[in-house]
Backbone as a printed PyTorch tensor [residue, N CA C, xyz], in Angstrom:
tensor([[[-19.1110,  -7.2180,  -1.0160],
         [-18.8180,  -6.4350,   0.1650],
         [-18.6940,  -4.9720,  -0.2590]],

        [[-19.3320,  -3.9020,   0.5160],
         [-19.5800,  -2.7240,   0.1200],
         [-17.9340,  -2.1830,   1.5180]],

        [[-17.1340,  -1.7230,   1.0250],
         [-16.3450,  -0.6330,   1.6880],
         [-16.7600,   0.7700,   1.7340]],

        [[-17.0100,   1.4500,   3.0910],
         [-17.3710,   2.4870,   3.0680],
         [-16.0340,   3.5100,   3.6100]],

        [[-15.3110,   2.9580,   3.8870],
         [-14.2790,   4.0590,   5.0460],
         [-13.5920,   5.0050,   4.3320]],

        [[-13.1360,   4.6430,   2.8620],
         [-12.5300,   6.3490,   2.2310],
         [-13.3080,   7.1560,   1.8720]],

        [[-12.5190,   8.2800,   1.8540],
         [-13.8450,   9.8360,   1.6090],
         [-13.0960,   9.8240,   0.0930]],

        [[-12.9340,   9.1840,  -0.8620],
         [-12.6540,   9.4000,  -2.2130],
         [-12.5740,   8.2430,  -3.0260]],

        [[-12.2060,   8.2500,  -3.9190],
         [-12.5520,   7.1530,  -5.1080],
         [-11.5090,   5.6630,  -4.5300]],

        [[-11.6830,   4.8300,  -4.6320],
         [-10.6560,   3.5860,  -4.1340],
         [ -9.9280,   3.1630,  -5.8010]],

        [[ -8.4220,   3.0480,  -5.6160],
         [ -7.8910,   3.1770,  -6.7450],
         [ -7.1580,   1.7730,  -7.0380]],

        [[ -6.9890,   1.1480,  -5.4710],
         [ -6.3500,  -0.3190,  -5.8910],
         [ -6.8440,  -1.0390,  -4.5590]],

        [[ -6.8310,  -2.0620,  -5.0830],
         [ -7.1760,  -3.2200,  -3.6350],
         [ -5.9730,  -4.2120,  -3.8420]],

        [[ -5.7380,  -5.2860,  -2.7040],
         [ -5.2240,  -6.5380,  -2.9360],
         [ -5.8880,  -7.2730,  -1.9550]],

        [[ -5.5600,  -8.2560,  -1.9130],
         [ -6.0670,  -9.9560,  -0.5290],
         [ -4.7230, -10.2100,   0.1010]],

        [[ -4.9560, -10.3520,   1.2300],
         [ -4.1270, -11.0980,   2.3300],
         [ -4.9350, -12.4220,   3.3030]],

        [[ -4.0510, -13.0190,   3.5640],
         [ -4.4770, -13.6030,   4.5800],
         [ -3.9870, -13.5020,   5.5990]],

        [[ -4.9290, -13.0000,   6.9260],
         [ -4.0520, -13.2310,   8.7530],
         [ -4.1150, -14.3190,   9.1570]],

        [[ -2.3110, -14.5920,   8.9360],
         [ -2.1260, -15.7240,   9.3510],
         [ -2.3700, -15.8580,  11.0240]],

        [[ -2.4500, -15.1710,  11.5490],
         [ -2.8630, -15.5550,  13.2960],
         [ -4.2360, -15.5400,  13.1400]],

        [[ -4.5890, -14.9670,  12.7020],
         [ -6.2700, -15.6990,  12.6230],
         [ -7.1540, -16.1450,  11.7520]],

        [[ -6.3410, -16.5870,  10.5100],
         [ -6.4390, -17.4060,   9.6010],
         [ -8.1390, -16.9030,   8.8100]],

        [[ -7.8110, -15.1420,   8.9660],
         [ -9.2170, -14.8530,   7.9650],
         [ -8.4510, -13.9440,   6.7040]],

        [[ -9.1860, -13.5590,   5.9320],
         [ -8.9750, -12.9940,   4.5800],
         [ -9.2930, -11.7720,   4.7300]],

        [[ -8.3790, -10.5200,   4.2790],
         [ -8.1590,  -9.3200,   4.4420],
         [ -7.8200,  -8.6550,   3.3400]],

        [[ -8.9680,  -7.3290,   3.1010],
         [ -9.0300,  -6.6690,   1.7830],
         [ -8.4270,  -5.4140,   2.6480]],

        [[ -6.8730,  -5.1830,   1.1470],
         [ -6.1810,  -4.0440,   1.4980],
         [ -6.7570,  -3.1130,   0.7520]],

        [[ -7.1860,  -1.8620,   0.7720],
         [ -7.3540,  -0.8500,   0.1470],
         [ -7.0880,   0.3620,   0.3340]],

        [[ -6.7830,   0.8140,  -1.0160],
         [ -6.3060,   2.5880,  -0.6090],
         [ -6.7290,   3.2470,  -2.2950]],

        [[ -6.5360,   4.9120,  -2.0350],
         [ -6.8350,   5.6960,  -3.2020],
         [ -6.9770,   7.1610,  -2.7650]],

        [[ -7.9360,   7.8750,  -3.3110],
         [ -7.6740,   9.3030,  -3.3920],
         [ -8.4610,   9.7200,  -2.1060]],

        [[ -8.3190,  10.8920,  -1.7180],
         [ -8.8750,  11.6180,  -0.2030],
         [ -8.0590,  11.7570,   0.7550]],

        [[ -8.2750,  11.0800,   1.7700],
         [ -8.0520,  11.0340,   2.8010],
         [ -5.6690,  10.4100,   2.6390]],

        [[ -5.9140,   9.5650,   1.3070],
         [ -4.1090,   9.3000,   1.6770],
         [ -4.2660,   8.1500,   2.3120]],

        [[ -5.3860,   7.4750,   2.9260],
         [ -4.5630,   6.6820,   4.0010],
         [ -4.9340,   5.1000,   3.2530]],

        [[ -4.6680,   4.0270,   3.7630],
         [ -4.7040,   2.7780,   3.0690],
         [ -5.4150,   2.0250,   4.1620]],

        [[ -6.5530,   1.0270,   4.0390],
         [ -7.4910,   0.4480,   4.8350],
         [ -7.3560,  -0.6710,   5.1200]],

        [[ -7.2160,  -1.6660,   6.0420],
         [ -7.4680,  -2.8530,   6.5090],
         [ -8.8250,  -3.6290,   6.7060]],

        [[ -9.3990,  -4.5870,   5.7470],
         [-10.9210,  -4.9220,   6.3460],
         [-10.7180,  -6.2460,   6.5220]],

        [[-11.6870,  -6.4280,   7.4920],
         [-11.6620,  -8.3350,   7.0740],
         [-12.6390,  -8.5940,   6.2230]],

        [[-12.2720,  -9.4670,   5.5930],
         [-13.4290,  -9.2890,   4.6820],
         [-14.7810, -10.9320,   4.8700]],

        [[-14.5310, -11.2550,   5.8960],
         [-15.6030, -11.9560,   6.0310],
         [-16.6570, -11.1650,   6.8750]],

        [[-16.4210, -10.2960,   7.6710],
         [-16.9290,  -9.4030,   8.6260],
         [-17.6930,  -7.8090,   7.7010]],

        [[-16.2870,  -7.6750,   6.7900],
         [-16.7290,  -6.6250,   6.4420],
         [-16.2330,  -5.1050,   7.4650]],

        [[-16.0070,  -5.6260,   8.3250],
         [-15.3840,  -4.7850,   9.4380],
         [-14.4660,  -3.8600,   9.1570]],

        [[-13.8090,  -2.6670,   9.2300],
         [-12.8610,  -2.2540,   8.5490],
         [-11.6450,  -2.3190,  10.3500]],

        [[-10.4670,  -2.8130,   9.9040],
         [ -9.4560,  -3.1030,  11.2890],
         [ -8.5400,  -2.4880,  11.3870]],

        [[ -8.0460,  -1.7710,  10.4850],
         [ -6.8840,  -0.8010,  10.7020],
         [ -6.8290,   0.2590,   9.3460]],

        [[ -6.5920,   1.6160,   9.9240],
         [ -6.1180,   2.5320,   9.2430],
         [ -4.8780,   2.8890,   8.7940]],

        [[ -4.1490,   3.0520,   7.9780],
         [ -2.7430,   3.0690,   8.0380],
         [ -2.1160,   4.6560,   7.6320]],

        [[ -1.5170,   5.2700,   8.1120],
         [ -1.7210,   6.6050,   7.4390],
         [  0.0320,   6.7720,   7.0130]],

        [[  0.6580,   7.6450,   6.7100],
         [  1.9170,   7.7230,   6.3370],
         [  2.1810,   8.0250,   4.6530]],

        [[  1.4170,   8.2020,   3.4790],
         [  1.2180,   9.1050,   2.4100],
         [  0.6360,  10.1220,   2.9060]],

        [[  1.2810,  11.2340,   1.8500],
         [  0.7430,  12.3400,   1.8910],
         [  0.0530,  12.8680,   0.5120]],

        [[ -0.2620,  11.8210,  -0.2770],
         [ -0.6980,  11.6240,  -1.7350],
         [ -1.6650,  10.4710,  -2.0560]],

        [[ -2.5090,  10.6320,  -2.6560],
         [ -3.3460,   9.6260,  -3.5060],
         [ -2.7550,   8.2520,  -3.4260]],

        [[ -3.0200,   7.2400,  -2.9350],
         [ -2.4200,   5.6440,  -2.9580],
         [ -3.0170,   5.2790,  -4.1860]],

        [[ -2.1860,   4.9460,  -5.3610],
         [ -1.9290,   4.5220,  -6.8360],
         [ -2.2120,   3.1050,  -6.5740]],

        [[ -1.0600,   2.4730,  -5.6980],
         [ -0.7300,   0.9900,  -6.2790],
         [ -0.8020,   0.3800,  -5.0120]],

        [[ -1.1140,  -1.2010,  -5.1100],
         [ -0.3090,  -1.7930,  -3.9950],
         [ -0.0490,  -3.1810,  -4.3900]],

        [[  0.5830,  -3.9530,  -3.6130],
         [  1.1020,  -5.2130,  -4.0720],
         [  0.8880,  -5.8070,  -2.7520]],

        [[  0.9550,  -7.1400,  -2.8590],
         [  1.7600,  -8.0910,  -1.4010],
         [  2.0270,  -9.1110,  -2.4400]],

        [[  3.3260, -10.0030,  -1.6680],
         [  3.7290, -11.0370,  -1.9690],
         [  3.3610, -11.9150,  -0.9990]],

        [[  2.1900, -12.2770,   0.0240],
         [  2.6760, -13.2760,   1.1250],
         [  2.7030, -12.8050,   3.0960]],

        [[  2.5780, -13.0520,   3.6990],
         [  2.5130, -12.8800,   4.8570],
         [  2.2350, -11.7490,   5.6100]],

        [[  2.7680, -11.0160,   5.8750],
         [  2.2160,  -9.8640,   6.8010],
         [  2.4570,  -8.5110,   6.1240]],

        [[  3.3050,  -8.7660,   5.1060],
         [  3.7080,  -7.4730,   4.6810],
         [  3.2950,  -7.2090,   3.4420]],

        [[  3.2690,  -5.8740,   2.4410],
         [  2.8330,  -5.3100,   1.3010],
         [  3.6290,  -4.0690,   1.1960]],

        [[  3.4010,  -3.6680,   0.3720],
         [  3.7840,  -2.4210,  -0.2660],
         [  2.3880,  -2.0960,  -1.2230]],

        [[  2.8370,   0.1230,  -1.2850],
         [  1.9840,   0.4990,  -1.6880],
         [  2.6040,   2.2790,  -2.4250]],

        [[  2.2760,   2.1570,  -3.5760],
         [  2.9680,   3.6940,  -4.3970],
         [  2.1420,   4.7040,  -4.4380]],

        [[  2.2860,   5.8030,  -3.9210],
         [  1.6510,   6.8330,  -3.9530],
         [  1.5390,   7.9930,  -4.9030]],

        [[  0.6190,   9.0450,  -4.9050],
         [  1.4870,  10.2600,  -5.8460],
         [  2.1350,  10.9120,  -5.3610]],

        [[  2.0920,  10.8670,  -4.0920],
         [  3.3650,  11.6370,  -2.8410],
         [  5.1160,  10.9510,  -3.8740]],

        [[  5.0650,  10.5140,  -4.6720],
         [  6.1870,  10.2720,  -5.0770],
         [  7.1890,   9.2980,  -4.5860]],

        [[  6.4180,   8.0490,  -3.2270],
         [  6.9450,   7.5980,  -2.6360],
         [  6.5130,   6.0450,  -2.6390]],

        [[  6.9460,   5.0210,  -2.5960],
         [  6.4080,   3.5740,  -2.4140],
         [  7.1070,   3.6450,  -0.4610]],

        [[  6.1570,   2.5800,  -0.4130],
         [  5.9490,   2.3180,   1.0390],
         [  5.9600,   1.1540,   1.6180]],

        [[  6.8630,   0.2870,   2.1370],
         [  6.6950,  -1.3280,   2.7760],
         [  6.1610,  -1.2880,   3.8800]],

        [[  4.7310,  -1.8430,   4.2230],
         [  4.3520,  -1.9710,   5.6310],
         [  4.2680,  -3.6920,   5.9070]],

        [[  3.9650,  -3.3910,   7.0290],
         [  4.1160,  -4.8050,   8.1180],
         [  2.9580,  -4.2620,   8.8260]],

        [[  1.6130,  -5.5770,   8.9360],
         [  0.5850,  -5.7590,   9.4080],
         [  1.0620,  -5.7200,  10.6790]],

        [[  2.0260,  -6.5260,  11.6540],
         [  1.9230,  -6.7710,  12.6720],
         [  2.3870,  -5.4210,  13.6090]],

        [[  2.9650,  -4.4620,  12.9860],
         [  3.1780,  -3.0420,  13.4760],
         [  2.2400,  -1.9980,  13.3500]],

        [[  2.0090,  -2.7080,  12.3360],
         [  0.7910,  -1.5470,  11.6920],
         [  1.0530,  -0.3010,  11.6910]],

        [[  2.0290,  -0.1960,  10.9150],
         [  3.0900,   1.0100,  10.2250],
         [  3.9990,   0.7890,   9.4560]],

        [[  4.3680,   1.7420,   8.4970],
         [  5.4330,   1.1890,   7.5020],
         [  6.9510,   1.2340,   8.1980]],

        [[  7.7200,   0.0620,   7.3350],
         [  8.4960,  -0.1320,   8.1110],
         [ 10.1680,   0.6190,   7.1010]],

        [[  9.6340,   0.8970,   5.8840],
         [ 10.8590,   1.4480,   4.7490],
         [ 10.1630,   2.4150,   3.7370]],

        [[ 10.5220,   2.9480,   3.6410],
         [ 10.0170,   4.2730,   2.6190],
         [ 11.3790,   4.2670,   1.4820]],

        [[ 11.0020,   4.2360,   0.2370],
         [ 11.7750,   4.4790,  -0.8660],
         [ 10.8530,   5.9770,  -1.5890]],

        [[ 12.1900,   6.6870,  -2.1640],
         [ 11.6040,   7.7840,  -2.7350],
         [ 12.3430,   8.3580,  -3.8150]],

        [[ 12.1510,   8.8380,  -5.1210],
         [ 12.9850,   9.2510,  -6.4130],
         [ 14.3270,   9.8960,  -5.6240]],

        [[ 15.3090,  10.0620,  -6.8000],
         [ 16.8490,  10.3590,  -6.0880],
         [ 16.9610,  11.5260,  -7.5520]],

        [[ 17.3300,  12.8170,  -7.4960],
         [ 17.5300,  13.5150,  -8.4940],
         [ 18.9700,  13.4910,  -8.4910]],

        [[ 19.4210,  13.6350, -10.0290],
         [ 21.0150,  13.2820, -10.1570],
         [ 22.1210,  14.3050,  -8.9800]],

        [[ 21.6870,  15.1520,  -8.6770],
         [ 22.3780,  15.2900,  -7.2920],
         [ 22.0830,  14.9540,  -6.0160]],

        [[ 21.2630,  13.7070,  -5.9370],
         [ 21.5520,  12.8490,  -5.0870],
         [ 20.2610,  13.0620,  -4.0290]],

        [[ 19.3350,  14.6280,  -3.8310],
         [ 18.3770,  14.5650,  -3.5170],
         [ 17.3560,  13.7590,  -3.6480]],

        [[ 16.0470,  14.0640,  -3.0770],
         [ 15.4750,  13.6350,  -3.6090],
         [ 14.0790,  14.5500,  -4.2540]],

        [[ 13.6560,  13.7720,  -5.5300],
         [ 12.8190,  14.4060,  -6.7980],
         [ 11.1680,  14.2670,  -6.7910]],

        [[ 11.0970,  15.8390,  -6.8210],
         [  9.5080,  16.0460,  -7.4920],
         [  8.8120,  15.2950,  -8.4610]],

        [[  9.8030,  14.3990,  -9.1310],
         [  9.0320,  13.5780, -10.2880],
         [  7.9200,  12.6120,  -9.9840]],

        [[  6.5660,  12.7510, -10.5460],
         [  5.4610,  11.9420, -10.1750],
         [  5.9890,  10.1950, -11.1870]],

        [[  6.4310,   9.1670,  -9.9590],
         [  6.2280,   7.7130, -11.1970],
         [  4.7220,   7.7130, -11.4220]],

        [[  4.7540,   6.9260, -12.6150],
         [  3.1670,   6.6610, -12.9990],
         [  3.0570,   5.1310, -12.2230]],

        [[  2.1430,   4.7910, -12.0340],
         [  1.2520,   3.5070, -11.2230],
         [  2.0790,   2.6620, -11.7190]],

        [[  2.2780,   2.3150, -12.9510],
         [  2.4160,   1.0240, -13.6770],
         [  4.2690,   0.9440, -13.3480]],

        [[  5.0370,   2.1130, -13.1850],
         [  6.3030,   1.9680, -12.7830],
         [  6.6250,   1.3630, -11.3190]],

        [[  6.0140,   1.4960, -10.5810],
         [  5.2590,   1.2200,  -8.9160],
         [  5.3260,  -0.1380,  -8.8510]],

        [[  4.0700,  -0.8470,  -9.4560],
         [  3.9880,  -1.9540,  -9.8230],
         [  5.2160,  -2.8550, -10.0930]],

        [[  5.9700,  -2.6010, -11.4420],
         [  6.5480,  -3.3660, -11.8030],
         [  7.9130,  -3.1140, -10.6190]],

        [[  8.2380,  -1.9080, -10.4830],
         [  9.6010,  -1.9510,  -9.6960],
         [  9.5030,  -2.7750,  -8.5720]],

        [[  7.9710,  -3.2350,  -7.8900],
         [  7.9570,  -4.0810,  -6.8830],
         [  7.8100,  -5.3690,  -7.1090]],

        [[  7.0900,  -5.5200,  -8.2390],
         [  7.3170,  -7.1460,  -8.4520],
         [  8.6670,  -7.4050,  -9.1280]],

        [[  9.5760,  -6.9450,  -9.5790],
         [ 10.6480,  -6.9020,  -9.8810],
         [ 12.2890,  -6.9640,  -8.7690]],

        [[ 11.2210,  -6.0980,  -7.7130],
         [ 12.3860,  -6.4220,  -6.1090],
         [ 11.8330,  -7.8080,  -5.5370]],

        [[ 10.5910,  -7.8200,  -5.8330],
         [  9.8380,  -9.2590,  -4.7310],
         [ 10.4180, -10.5950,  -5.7330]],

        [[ 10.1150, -10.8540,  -7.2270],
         [ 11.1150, -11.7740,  -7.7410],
         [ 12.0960, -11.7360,  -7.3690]],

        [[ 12.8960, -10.7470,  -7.7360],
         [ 14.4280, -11.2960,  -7.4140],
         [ 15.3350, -11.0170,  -6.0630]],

        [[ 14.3520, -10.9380,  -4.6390],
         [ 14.7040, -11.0290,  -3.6940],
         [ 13.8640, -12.3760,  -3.2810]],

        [[ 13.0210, -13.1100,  -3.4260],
         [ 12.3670, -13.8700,  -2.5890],
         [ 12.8960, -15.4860,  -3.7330]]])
């Protein structure tokens, strides 16, 4: 399957399945445009745009049903929910006075901090 919808390099994908309509769905996001893509992927169709980075989409994960997460260089990870089709929690660095920090995480910190909340919450 050829994805055409970002105007820049695609930096991570994952698979879902819609469970209401029981087809298989390629998540993707990366550099350009910021935003993260919905396709089906038996169609090839692209079904939803998701916008809400303001940075390069690094990472993404899902564990399972409607929802995923996704780390940006905006400095921010992101939990969305398919069925809103918008994110529903934004986490973002905390500088020791309690703001929050310019520090870029690298991809691989992204990653693990989410499979690390999805183990030991689920």
């Amino acid at each position: 399957m050829l994805v055409k919808v970002h105007d820049g390099a695609v930096r991570d994908v994952t698979f879902m399945e819609d469970t209401s309509s029981c087809t298989s769905l390629l998540i993707s996001g990366g550099a350009g445009d910021c935003k993260i893509y919905v396709t089906d992927c038996d169609t090839g169709v692209p079904i939803k745009a998701l916008s809400g980075h303001t940075g390069s989409i690094l990472s993404l994960y899902t564990w399972g049903g409607a929802m995923f997460a996704s780390g940006s260089h905006d400095k921010t990870i992101r939990f969305w929910d398919l069925r809103s089709g918008s994110f529903i929690h934004k986490i973002s660095p905390i500088r020791p006075d309690g703001g929050t920090s310019p520090g870029t995480p690298p991809r691989i910190s992204c990653f693990l901090f989410l499979r690390i909340q999805v183990t030991v919450c689920c």
